[in-house]
KOLKOL-699421 format. One record per residue (C-alpha): x, y, z. Coordinates in steps of 0.5 Angstrom, whole numbers, padded with zeros to 4 digits, always signed. Example, Ala and Ser with C-alpha at 12.3 -4.5 7.8 and 13.67 -1.06 7.14 Angstrom:
REM residues 2
+0025-0009+0016
+0027-0002+0014
END
This chain:
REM residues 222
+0299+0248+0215
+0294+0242+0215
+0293+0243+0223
+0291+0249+0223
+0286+0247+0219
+0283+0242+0222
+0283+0246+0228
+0280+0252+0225
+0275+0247+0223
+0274+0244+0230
+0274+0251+0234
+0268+0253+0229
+0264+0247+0230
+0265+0246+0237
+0262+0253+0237
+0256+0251+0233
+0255+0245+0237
+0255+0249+0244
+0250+0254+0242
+0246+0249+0240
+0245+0246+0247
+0244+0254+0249
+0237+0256+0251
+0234+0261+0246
+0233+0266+0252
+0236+0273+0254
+0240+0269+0260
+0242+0264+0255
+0245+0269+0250
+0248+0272+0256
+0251+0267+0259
+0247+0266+0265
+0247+0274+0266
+0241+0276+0263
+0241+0282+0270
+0246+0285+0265
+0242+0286+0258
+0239+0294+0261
+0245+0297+0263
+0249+0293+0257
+0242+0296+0253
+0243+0303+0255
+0250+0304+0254
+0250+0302+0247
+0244+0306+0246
+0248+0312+0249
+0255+0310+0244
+0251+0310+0238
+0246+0316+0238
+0253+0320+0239
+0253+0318+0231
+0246+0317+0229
+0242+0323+0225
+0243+0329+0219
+0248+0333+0218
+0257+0332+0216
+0259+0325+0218
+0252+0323+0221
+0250+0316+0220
+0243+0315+0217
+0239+0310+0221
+0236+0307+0214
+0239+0299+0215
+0242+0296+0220
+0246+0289+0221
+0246+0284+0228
+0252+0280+0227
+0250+0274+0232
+0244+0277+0234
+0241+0270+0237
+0234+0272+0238
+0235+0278+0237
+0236+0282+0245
+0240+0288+0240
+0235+0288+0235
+0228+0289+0239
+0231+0294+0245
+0237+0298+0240
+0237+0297+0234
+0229+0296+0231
+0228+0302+0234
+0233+0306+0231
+0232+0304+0224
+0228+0302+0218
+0230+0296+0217
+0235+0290+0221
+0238+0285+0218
+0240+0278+0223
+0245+0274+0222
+0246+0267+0227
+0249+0261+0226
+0243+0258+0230
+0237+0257+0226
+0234+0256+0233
+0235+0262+0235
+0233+0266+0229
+0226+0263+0229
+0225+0264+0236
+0228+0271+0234
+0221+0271+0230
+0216+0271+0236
+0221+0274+0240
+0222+0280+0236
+0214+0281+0235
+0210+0287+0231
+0217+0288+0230
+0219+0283+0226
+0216+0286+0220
+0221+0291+0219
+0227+0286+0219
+0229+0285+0212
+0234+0277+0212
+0235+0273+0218
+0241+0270+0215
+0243+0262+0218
+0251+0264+0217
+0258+0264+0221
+0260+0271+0221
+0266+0267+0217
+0262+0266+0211
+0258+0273+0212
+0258+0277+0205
+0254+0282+0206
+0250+0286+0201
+0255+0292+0199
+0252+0299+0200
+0246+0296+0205
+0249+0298+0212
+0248+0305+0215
+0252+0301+0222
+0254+0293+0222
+0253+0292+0230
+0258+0285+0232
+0258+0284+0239
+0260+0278+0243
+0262+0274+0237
+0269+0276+0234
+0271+0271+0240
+0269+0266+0235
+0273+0268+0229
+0281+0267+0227
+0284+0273+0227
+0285+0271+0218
+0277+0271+0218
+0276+0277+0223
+0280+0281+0218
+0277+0280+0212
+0270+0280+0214
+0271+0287+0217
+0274+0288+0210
+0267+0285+0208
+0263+0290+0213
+0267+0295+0210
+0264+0295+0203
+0257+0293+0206
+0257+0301+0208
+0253+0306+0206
+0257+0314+0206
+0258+0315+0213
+0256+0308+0215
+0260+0305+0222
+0262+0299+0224
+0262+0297+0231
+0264+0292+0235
+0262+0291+0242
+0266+0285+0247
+0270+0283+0251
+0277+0285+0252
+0282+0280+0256
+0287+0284+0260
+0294+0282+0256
+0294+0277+0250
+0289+0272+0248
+0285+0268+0252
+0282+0263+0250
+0276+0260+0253
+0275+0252+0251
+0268+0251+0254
+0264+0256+0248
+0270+0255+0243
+0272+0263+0243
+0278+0267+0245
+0278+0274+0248
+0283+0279+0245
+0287+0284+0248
+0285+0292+0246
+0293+0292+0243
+0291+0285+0238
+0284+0288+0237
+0287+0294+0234
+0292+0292+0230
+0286+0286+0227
+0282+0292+0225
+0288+0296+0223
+0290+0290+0218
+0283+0290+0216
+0284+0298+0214
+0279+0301+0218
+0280+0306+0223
+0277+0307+0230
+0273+0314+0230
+0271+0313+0237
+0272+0308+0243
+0269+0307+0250
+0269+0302+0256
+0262+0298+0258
+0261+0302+0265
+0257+0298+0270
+0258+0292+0270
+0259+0285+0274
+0267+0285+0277
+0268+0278+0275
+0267+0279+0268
+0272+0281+0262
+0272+0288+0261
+0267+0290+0255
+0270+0295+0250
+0266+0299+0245
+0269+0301+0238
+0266+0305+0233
+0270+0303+0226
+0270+0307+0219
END
């Protein structure tokens, strides 16, 4: 048991440690492939306006959580413009006070920026009407995967969605040493949430992107 433990610390520090030598840029968010951010934009933007709006089973657009949000690429060029308000969370605080500027006349309507590993996240219940996670579940155990789900699933409001975005490898767990992460496979992924006793309502693959990276799959989770 004591190995685990210290790995799982190691695996979250050594995560800190990388992002803080990140430049907080679009490329450093992405990795180097900042020429991705419109297509990765545009797909979002079309997943989530199939949830958005009045009526049965419609999402509100009242308040909105960027998991691991950086400087806040998610925030200004999706989720600002769709909701009242959006929360930040980063394990950055560099990130989050560049979030600041980044985000311009529109950070007035960001509600918190909180300074956190998702792993120690409890969010508000009843706050969310959609907890956006993308590119960071690579830096949670399946244990802390789970229960934060579990978190964000009581941070809903009626109708509310939780979606992860991210990328998926084509068999097992890959773990990659330079960033601290792994990368699941689609079958390990749907059974984390299934633990987590979350559905998926809706899924789709990320079209349009380079070849060299890992397929990037959408779930829309209640």
């Amino acid at each position: 048991m004591m190995d685990i433990a210290e790995n799982e610390t190691r695996f979250y520090s050594n995560a800190e440690h990388y992002w803080k030598e990140v430049p907080p840029t679009v490329d450093g968010m992405l990795g180097g492939y900042g020429s991705i951010s419109n297509i990765d934009i545009n797909g979002s933007k079309a997943f989530l306006n199939k949830f958005l709006g009045e009526g049965e089973g419609k999402t509100g657009k009242t308040c909105a959580l960027d998991c691991g949000a950086g400087i806040g690429r998610i925030s200004k060029r999706l989720l600002l413009p769709l909701f009242s308000t959006v929360d930040l969370v980063d394990v950055t605080q560099e990130f989050l006070d560049k979030a600041k500027s980044y985000l311009g006349e529109d950070s007035k309507r960001v509600g918190h920026y909180f300074c956190k590993g998702l792993q120690d996240l409890e969010p508000e219940s009843n706050r969310y009407d959609v907890i956006w996670i993308q590119w960071v579940i690579g830096h949670l155990t399946d244990e802390h995967l789970v229960s934060f789900l579990q978190r964000c699933q009581r941070a809903l409001r009626p109708s509310g969605l939780v979606v992860i975005k991210d990328n998926v490898s084509y068999e097992g767990v890959v773990p990659d040493e330079v960033d601290s992460s792994v990368c699941r496979d689609l079958d390990i992924l749907h059974s984390l949430v299934q633990r987590a006793g979350l559905s998926i309502v809706h899924q789709e693959m990320q079209g349009d992107f380079p070849k060299e990276i890992f397929q990037v799959h959408t779930l829309a989770l209640r």
